[in-house]
C-alpha positions in Angstrom: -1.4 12.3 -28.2 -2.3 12.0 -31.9 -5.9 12.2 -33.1 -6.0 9.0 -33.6 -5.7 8.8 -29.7 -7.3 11.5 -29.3 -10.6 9.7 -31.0 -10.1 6.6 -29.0 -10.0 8.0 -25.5 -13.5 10.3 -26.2 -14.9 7.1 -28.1 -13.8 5.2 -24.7 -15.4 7.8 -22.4 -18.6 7.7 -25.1 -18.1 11.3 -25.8 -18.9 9.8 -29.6 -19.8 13.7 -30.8 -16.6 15.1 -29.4 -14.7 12.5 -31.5 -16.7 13.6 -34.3 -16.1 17.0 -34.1 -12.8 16.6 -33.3 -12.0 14.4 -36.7 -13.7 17.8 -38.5 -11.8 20.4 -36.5 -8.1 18.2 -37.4 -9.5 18.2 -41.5 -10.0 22.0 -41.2 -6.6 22.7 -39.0 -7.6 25.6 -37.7 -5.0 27.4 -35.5 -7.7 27.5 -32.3 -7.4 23.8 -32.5 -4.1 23.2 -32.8 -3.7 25.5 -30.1 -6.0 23.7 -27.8 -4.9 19.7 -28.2 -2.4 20.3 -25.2 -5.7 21.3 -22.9 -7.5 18.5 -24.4 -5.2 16.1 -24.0 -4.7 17.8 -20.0 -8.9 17.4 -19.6 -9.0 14.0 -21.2 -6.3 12.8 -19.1 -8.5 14.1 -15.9 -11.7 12.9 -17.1 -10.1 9.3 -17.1 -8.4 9.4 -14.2 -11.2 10.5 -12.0 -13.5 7.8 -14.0 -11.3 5.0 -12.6 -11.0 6.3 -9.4 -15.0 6.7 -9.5 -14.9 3.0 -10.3 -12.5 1.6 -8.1 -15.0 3.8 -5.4 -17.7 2.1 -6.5 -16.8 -1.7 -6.8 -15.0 -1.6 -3.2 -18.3 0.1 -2.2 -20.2 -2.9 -3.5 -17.8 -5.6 -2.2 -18.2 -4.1 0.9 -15.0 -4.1 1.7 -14.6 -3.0 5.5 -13.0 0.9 5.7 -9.2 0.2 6.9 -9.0 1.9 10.0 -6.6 2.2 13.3 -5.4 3.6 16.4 -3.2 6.7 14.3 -7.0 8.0 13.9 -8.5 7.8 16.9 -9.4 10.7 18.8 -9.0 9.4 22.5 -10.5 12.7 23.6 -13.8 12.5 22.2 -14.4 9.2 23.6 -14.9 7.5 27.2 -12.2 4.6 26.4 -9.9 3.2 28.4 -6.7 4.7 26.1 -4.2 2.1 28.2 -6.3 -0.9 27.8 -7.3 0.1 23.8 -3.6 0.1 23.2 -2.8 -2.7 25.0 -5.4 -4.9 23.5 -4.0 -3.4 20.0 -0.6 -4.8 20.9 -2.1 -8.2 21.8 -0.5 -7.8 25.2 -3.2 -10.0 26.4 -1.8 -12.8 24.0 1.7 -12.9 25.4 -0.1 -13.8 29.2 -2.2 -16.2 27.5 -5.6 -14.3 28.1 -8.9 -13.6 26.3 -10.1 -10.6 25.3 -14.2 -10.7 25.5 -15.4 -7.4 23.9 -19.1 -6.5 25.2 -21.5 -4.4 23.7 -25.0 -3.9 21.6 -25.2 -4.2 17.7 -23.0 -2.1 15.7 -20.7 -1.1 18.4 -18.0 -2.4 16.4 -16.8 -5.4 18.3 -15.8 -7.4 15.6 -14.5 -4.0 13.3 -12.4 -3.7 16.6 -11.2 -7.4 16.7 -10.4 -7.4 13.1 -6.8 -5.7 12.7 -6.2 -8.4 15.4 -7.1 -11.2 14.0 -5.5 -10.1 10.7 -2.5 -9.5 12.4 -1.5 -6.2 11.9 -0.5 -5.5 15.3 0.7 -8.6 16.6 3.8 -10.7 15.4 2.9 -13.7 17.2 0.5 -15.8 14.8 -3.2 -16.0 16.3 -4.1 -20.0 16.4 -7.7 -19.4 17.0 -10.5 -17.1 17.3 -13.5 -17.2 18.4 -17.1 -15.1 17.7 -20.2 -15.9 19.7 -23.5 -13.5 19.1 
């Protein structure tokens, strides 16, 4: 990275008196800072990297996005579900017999987070011709 780079990317991350300084330290080449434009570069690399990540954090946070989720993480132990009939139901089993599948429970139980990789069709390779909520 040259300085000209170097400027840009702590102009970008409006560290505008880092850029400064760093146009000084480059007209005075001092040995201490030609030494350390490797761990600049390393920290400015960082810096950026966790910005976008922080970013991408924060505008799936505010589309509010549903949390992908599966079976793989769920701990069958700590819960009183019927494993069988969860994984069943996950496999659309129900589908191939030509049955529904009514989920019952009180708000924010996560019926419909439940029905969802379902209707998306993650689990199933049969296509899903209709679906049907009722509150």
């Amino acid at each position: 990275m040259n300085e000209k780079t170097l400027i840009a990317t702590l102009k970008s991350l409006k560290l505008y008196g880092m850029a400064q300084t760093i146009e000084e330290l480059n007209q005075q080449a001092s040995p201490v800072y030609l030494q350390s434009i490797p761990l600049l570069e390393t920290l400015m690399a960082a810096e950026v990297a966790e910005r976008d990540v922080r970013s991408i954090s924060y505008q799936m946070k505010t589309a509010k996005f549903p949390a992908h989720r599966d079976l793989a993480g769920f701990d069958f132990a700590q819960s009183q579900v019927d494993e069988p009939l969860i994984k069943a139901l996950y496999r659309c089993e129900f589908m191939v017999d030509a049955q529904n599948a009514v989920l019952v429970g009180g708000p924010g139980t996560g019926k419909r987070t439940s029905l969802r990789p379902l209707v998306c069709g993650r689990s199933s390779s049969t296509a899903i011709e209709s679906v049907f909520y009722r509150r």
